[in-house]
Rosetta silent file (secondary structure, phi, psi, omega in degrees, C-alpha in Angstrom):
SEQUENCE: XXXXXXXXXXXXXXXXXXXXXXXXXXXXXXXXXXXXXXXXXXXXXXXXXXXXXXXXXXXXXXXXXXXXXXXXXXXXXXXXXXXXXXXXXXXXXXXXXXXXXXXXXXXXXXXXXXXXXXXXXXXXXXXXXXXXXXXXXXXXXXXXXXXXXXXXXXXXXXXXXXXXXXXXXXXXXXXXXXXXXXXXXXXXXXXXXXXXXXXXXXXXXXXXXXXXXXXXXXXXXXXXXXXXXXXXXXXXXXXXXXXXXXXX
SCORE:     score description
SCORE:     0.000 S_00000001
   1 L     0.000  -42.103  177.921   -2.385  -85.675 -177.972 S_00000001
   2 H   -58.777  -30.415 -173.760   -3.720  -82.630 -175.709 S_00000001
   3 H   -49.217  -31.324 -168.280   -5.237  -81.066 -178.709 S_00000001
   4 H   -72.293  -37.820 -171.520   -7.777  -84.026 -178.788 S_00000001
   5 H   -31.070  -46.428  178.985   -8.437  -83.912 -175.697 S_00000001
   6 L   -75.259  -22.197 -173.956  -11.179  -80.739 -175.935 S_00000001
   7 H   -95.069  -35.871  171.113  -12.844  -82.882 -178.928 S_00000001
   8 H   -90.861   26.732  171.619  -13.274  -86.144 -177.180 S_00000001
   9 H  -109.016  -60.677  166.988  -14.940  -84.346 -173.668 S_00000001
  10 H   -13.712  -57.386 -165.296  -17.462  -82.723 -176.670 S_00000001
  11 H   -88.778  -40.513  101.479  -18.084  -86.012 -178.153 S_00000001
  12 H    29.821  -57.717 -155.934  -18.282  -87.678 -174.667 S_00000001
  13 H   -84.257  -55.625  164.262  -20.866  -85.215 -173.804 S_00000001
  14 H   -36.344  -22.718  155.611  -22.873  -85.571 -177.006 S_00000001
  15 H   -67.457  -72.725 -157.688  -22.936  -89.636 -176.473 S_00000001
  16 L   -77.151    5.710  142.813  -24.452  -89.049 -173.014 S_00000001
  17 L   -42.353  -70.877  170.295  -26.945  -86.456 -174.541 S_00000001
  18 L   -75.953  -13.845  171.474  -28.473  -89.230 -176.974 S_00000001
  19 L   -98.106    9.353 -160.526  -28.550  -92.096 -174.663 S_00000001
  20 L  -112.447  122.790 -173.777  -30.532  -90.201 -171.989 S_00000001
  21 H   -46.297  125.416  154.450  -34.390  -90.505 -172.813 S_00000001
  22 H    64.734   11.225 -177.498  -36.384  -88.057 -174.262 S_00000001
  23 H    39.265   54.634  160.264  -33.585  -85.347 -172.662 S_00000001
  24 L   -65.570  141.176  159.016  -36.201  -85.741 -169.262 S_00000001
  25 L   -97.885  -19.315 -179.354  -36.189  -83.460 -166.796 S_00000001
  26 E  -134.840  147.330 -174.432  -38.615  -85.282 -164.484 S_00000001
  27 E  -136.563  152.589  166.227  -38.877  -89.080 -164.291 S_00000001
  28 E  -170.139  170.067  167.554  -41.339  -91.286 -162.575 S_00000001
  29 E   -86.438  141.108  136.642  -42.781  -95.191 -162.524 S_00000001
  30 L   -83.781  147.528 -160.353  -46.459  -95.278 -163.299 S_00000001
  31 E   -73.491  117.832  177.342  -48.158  -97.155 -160.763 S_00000001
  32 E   -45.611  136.999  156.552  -49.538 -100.833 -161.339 S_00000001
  33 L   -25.279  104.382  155.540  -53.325 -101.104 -162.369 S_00000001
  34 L  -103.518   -7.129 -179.821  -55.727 -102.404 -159.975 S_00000001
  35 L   -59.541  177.378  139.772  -58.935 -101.694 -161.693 S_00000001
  36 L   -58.132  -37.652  175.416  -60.732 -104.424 -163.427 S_00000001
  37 L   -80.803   43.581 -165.737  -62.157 -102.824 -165.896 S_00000001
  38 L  -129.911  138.160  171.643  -59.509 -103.127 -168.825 S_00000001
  39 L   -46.225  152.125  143.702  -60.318 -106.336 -171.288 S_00000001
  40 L   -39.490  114.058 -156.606  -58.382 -109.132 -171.506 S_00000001
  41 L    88.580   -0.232 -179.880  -55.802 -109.055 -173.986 S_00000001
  42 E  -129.531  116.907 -165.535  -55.555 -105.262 -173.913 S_00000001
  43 E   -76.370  148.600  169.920  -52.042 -103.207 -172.193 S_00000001
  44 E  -156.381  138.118 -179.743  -53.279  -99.678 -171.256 S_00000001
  45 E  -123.279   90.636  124.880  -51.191  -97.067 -169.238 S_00000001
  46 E  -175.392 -141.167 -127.807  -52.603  -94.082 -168.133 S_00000001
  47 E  -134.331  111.341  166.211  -50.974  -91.337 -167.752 S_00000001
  48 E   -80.176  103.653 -164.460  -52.433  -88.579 -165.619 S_00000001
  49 E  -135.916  171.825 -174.246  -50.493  -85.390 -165.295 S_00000001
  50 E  -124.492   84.596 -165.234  -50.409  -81.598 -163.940 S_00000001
  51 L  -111.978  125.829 -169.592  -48.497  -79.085 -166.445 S_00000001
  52 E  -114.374   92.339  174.402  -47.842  -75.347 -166.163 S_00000001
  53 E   142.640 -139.410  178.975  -46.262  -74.463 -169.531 S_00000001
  54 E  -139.260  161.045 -175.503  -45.495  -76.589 -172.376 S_00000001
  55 L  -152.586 -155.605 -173.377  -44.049  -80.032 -172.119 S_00000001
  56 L   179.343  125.087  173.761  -43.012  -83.330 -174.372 S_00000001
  57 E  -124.933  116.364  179.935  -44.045  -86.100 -172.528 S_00000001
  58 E  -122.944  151.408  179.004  -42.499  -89.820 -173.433 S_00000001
  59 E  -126.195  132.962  164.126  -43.824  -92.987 -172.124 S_00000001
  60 E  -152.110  133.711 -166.347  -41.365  -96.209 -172.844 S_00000001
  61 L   106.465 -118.641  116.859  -42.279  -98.992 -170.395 S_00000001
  62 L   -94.454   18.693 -118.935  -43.856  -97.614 -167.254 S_00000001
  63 E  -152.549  106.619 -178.772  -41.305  -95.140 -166.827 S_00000001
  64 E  -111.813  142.446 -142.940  -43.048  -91.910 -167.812 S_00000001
  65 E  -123.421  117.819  160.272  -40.099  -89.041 -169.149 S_00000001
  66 E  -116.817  165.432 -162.503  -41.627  -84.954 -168.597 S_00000001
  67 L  -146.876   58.737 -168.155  -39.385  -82.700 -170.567 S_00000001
  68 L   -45.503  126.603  160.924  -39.859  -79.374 -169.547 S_00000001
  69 L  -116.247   -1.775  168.240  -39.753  -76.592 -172.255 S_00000001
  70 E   175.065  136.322 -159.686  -41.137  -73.443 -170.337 S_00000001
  71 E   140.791 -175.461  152.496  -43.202  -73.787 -166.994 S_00000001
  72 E  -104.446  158.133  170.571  -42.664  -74.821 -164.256 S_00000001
  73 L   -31.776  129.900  169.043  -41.868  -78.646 -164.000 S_00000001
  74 L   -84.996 -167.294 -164.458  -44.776  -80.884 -164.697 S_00000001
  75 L  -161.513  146.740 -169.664  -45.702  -83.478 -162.106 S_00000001
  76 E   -63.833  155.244  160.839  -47.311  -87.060 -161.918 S_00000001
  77 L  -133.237   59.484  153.562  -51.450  -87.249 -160.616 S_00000001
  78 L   117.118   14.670 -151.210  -52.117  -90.851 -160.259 S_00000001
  79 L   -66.406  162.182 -159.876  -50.709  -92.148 -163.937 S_00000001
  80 E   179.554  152.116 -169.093  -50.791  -96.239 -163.862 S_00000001
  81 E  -134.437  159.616  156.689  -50.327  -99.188 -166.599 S_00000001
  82 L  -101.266  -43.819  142.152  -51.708 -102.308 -166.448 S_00000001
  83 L  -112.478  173.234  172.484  -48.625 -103.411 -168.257 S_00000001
  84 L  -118.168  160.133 -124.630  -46.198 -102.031 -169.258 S_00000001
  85 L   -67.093  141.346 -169.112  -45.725 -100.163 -172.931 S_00000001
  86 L   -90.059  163.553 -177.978  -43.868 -103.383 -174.655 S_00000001
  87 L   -95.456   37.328  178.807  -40.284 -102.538 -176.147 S_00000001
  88 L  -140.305  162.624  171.268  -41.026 -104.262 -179.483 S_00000001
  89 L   -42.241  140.352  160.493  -43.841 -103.101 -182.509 S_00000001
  90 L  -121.392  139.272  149.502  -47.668 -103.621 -180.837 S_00000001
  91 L   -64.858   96.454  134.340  -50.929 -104.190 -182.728 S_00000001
  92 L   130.637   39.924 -118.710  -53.512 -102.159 -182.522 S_00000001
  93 L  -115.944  109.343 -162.489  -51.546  -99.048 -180.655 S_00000001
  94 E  -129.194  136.523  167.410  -54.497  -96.379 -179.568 S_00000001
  95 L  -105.423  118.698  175.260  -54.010  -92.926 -178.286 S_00000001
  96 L   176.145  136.825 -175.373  -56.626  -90.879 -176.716 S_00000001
  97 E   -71.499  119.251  164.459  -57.438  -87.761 -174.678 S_00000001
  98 E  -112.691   -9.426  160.514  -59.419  -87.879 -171.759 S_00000001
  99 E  -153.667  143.688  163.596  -58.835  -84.526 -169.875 S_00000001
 100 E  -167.164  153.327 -174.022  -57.477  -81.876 -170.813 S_00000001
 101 L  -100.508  -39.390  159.331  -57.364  -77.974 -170.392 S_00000001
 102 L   -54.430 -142.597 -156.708  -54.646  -76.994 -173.838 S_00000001
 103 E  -113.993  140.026  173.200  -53.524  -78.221 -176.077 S_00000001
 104 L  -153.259   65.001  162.594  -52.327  -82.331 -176.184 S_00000001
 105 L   -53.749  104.990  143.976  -50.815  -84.124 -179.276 S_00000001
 106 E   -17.164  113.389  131.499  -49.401  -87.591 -180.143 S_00000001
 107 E   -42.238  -82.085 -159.535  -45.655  -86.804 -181.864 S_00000001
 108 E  -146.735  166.762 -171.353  -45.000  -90.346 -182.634 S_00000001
 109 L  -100.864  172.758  168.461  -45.955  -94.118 -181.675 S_00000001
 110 L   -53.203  151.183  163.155  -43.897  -96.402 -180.415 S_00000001
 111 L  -168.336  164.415  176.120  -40.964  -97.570 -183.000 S_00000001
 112 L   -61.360  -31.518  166.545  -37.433  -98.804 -183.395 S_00000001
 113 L   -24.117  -63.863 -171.716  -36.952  -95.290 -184.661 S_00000001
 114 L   -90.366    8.985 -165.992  -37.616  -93.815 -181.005 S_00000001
 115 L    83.647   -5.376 -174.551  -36.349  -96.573 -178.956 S_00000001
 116 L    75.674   52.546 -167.262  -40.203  -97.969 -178.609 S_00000001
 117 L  -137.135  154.807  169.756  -41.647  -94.756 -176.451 S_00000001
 118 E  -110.857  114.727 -156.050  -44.816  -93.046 -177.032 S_00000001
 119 E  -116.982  125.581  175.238  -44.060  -89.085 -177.245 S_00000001
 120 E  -135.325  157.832 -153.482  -46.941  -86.483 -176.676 S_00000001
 121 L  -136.250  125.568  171.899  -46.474  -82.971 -176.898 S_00000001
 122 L  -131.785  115.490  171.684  -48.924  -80.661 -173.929 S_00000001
 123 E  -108.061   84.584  165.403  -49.033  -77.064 -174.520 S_00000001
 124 L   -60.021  107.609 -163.898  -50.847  -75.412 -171.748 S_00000001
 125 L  -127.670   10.821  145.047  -51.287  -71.213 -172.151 S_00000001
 126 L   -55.917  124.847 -169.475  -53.517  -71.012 -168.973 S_00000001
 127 L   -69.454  178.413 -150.280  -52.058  -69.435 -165.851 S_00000001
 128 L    -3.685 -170.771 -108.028  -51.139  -72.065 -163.410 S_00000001
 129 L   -82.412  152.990  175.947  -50.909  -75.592 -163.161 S_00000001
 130 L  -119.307  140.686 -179.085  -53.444  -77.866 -165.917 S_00000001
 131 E   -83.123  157.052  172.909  -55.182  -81.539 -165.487 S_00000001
 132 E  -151.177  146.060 -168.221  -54.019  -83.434 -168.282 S_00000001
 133 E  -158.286   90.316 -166.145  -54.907  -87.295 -168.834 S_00000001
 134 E  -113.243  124.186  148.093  -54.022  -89.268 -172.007 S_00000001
 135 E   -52.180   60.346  160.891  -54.449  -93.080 -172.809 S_00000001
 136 E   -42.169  124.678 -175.398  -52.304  -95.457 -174.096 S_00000001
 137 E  -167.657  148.295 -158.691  -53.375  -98.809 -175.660 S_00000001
 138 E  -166.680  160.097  162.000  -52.210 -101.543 -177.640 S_00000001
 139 E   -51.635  100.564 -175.724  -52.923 -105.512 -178.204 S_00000001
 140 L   -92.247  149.096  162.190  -50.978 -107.936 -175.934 S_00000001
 141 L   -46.699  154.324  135.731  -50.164 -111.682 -177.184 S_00000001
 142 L    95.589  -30.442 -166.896  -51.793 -114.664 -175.637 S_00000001
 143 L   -53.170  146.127  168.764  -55.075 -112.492 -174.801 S_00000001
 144 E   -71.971  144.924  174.514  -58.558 -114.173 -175.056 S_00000001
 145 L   -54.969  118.571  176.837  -61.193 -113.031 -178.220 S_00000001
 146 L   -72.394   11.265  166.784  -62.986 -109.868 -177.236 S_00000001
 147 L  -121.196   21.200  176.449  -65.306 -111.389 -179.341 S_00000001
 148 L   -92.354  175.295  174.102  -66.061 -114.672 -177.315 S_00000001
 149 L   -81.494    5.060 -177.238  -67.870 -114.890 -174.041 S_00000001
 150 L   104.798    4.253 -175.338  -64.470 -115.026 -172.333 S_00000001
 151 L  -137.943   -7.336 -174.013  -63.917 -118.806 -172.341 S_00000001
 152 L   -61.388 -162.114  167.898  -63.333 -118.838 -175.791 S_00000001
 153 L   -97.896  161.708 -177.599  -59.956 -119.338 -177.892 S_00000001
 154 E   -84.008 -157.976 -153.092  -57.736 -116.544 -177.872 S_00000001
 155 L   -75.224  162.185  169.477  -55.921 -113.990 -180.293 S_00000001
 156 L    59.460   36.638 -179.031  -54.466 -116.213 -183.634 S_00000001
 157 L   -87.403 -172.728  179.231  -57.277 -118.300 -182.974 S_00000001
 158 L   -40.279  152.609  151.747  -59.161 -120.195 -186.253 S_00000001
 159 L   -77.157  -26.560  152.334  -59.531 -117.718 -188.650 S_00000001
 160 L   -32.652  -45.892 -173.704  -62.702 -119.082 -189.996 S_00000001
 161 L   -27.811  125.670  165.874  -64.142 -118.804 -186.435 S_00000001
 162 L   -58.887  -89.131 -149.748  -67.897 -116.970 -187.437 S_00000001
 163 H   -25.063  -51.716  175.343  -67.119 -114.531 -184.483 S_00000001
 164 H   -59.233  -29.421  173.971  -64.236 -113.309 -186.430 S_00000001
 165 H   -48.761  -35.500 -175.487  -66.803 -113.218 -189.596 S_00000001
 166 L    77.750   84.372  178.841  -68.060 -110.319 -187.732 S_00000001
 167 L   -93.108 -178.324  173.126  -71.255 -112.612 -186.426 S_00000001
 168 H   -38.248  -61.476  158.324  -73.193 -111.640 -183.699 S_00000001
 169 H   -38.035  -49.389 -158.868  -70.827 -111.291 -181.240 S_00000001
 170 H   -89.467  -14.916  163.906  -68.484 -109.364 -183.139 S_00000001
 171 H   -90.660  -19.729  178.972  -71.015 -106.600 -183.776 S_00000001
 172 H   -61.543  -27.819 -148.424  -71.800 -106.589 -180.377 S_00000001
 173 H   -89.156  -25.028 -178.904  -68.559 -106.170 -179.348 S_00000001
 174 H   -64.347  -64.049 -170.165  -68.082 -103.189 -182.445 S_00000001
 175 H   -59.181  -18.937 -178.946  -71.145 -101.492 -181.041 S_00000001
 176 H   -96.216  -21.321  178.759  -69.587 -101.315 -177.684 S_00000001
 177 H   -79.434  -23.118 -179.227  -65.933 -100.318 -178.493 S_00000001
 178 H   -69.196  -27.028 -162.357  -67.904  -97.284 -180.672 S_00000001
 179 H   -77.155  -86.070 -178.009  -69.754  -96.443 -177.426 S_00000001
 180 H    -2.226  -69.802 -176.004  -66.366  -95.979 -175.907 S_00000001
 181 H   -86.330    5.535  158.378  -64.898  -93.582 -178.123 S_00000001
 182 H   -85.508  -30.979  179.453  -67.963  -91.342 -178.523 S_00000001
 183 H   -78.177  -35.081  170.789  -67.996  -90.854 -174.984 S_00000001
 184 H   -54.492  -25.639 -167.487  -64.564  -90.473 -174.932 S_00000001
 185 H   -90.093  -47.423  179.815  -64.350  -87.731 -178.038 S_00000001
 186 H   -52.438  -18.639 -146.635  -67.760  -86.046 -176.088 S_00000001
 187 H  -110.832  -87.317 -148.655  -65.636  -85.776 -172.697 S_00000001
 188 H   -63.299  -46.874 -175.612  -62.422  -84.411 -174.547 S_00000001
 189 L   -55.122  -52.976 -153.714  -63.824  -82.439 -177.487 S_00000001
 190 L  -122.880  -12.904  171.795  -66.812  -80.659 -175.920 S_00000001
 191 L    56.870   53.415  166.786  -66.515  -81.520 -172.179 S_00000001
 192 L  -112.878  113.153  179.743  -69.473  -83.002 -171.629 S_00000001
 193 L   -71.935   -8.555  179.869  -68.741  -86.010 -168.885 S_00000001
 194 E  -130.925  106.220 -165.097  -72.052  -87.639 -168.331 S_00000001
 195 E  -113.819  129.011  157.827  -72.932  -88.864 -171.704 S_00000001
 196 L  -106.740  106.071 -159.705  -75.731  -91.095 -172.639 S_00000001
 197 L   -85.120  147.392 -166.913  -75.579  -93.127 -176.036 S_00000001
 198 E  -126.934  137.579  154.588  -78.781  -93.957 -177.743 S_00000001
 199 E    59.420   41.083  171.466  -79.701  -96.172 -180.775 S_00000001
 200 E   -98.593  146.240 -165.256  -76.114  -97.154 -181.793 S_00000001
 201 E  -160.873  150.884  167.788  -76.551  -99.749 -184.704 S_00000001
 202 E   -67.837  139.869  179.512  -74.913 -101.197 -187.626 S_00000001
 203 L   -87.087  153.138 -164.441  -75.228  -99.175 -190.620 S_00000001
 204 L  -122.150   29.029  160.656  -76.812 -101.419 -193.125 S_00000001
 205 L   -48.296  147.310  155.797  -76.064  -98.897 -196.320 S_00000001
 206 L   -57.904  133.549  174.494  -74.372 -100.715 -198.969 S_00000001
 207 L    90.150   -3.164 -161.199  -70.513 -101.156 -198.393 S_00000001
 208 L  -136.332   38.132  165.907  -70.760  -99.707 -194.822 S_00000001
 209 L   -79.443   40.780  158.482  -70.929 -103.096 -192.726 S_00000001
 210 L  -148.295   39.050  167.713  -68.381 -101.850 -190.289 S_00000001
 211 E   -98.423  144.532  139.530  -70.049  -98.610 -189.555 S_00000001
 212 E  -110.836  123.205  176.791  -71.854  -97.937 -186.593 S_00000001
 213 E  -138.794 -174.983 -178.055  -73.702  -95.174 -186.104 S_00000001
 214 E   149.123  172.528 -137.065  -76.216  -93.569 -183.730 S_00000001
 215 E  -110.971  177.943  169.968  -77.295  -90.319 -181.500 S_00000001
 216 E   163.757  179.587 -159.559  -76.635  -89.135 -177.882 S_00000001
 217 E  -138.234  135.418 -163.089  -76.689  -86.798 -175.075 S_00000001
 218 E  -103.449  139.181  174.834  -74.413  -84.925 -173.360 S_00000001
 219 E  -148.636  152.488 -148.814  -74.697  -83.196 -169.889 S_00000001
 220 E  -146.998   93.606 -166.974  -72.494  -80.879 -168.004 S_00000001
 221 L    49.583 -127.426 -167.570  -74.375  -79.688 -164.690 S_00000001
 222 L   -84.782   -2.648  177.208  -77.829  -77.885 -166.382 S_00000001
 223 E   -88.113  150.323 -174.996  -76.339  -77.580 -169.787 S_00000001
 224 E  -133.211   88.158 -175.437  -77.733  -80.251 -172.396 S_00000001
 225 E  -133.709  152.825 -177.619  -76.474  -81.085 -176.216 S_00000001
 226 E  -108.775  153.994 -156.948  -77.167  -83.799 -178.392 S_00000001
 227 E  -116.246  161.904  156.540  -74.896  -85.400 -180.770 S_00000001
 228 E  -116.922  153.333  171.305  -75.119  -87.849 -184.030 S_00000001
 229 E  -142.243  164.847  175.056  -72.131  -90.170 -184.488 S_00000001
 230 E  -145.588  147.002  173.558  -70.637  -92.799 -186.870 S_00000001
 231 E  -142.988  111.628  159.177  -67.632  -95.139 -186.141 S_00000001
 232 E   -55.197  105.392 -163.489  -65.432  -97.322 -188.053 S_00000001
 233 E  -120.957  131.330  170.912  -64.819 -100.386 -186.343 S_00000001
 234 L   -79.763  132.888  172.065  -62.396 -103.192 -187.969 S_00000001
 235 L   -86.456  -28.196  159.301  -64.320 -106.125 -186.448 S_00000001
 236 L   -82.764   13.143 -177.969  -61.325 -108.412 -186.521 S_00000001
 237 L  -132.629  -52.926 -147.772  -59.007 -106.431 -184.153 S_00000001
 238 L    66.563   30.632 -172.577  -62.224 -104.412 -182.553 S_00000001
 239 L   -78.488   97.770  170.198  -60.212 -101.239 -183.195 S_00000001
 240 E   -45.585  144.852 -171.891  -62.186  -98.048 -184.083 S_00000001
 241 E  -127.734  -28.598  157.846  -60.540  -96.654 -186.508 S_00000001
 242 E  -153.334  154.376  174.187  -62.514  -93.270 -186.975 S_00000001
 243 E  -131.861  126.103  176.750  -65.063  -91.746 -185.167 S_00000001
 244 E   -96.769   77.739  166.570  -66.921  -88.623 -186.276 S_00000001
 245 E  -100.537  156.976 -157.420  -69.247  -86.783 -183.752 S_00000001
 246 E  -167.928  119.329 -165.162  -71.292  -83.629 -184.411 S_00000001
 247 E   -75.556  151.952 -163.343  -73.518  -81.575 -181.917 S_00000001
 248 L  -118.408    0.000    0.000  -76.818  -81.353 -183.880 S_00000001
């Protein structure tokens, strides 16, 4: 009976190993949302951080996980949800960098696989401490159609509905989620923050009615460069699905 004894504190240990998320070293709540500015119908956390090193960052909830692997500990800078990350599959589950000084990578989306947590990998090779700012986003139930005026019927609404035909509305609504992520890919990629998009329009090539494409301009104090872009927008979710920009 003693012999076991050394095999079941081992096995013991190795249980409470695997049930403890993401093997964090730092824990925190992200803060509820108060802006305004997130659609209806759409959960978004994010998650605003400071990292000296390299790190593995999981989000499952609000409950943001850092996982130091050489650094010093990272540390929260304002990170916030509107809701929080849901613990079952989400539709329409968006990633994206909005500051960053490294290196910043998605691992893996939420899944039953991982427990439902969204895992990013930050490598930072800059002395001290780095801004780091990543996006989460994903479809919630019950939300009203971004492609109504907002009074409309909501998600699982007719399918028929011309808005969903990708009608007026629904390109407007294309052309504006493309606007998004070109400013967003100019800000992360090339780090220009005060971007102005010009002339974004449905491409009317054959085959390429969910393209949008069109120019812009980026400026970063007295420096000035202009871009061309194209975006893939599924018009019945309003998801970009690729975006391409290129400094001209």
């Amino acid at each position: 009976m003693t012999n076991h004894l050394p095999r079941l504190a081992a096995t013991l240990a190795l249980l409470a190993l695997v049930s403890w998320p993401a093997l964090a070293d730092t824990q925190f709540r992200a803060r509820r949302m108060t802006r305004g500015d997130v659609p209806l119908g759409k959960g978004q956390c994010d998650i605003r951080l400071r990292i000296d090193g390299e790190a593995e960052v999981s989000v499952r909830g609000d409950t943001v996980y850092l996982r130091t692997v050489n650094g010093r500990d990272g540390r929260d800078e304002g990170s916030e949800c509107n809701e929080p990350l849901p613990d079952r599959l989400v539709e329409g589950f968006g990633f994206e960098v909005r500051d960053r000084r490294g290196d910043i990578a998605l691992l893996s989306e939420p899944s039953r696989r991982n427990g439902f947590r969204a895992v990013v990998r930050i490598r930072d090779s800059e002395g001290g401490e780095g801004r780091y700012h990543f996006r989460l986003s994903w479809q919630m139930d019950g939300g009203r159609d971004p492609f109504g005026s907002g009074s409309g019927p909501g998600y699982g609404s007719d399918p028929g509905d011309s808005r969903r035909r990708g009608g007026a509305s629904g390109l407007s609504y294309a052309i504006d989620a493309c606007r998004d992520a070109v400013e967003e890919r100019i800000a992360a990629e090339y780090r220009y923050d005060d971007v102005d998009i010009r002339n974004a329009r449905a491409d009317n090539g054959p085959g390429r009615n969910d393209y949008i494409l069109g120019e812009a301009t980026g400026r970063r104090g007295r420096a000035i460069a202009d871009f061309s872009f194209v975006c893939r927008v599924d018009f019945n979710s309003g998801r970009v699905r690729t975006v391409d920009v290129r400094r001209r």
